[in-house]
N, C-alpha and C positions, 0 to 999 in steps of 0.2 A: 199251370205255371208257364209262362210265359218268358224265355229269355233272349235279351237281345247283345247280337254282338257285332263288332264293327268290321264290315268286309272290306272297307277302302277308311283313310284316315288322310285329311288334308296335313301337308308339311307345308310353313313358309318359309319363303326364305330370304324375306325384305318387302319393303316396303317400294313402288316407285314414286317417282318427286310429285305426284299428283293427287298422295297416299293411298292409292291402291294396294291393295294388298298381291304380291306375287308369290306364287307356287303352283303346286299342284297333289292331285290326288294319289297317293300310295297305296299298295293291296297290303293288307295284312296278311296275309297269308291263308286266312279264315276261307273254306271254301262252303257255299250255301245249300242245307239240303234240298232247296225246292229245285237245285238245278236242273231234275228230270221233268219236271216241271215248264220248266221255261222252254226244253227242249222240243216238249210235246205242244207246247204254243209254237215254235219255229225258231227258238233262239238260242242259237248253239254257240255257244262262250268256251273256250279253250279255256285249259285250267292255267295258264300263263295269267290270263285276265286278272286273277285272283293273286298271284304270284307266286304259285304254283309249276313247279318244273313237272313234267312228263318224265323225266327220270327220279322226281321227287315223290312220284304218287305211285311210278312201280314199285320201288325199293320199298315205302310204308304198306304197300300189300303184299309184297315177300315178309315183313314183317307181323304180320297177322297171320300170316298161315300157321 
């Protein structure tokens, strides 16, 4: 089984006069297990990227314990 889930979600927020569309990409908050992954290819992403605080992901691993 197979599940997918959105780690970035476009928001708009208008159109401009030549209808383009303007916005931008948002984090879910969703953070990706392959991250060790990408790491070990060279790609070190802060969990901010994701929208993710660093005092957001200690406190949910004081939680776990």
């Amino acid at each position: 089984m197979v599940v997918l889930s959105d780690i970035f979600k476009f928001e708009q927020s208008g159109v401009d006069s030549d209808g383009k569309v303007i916005g931008q990409l948002k984090p879910t908050g969703i953070r990706p297990l392959f991250g060790p992954r990408l790491e070990a290819a060279g790609f070190k992403l802060s969990p901010e990227v994701f929208g993710a605080s660093v005092a957001d992901i200690l406190a949910s691993n004081r939680q776990r314990r």
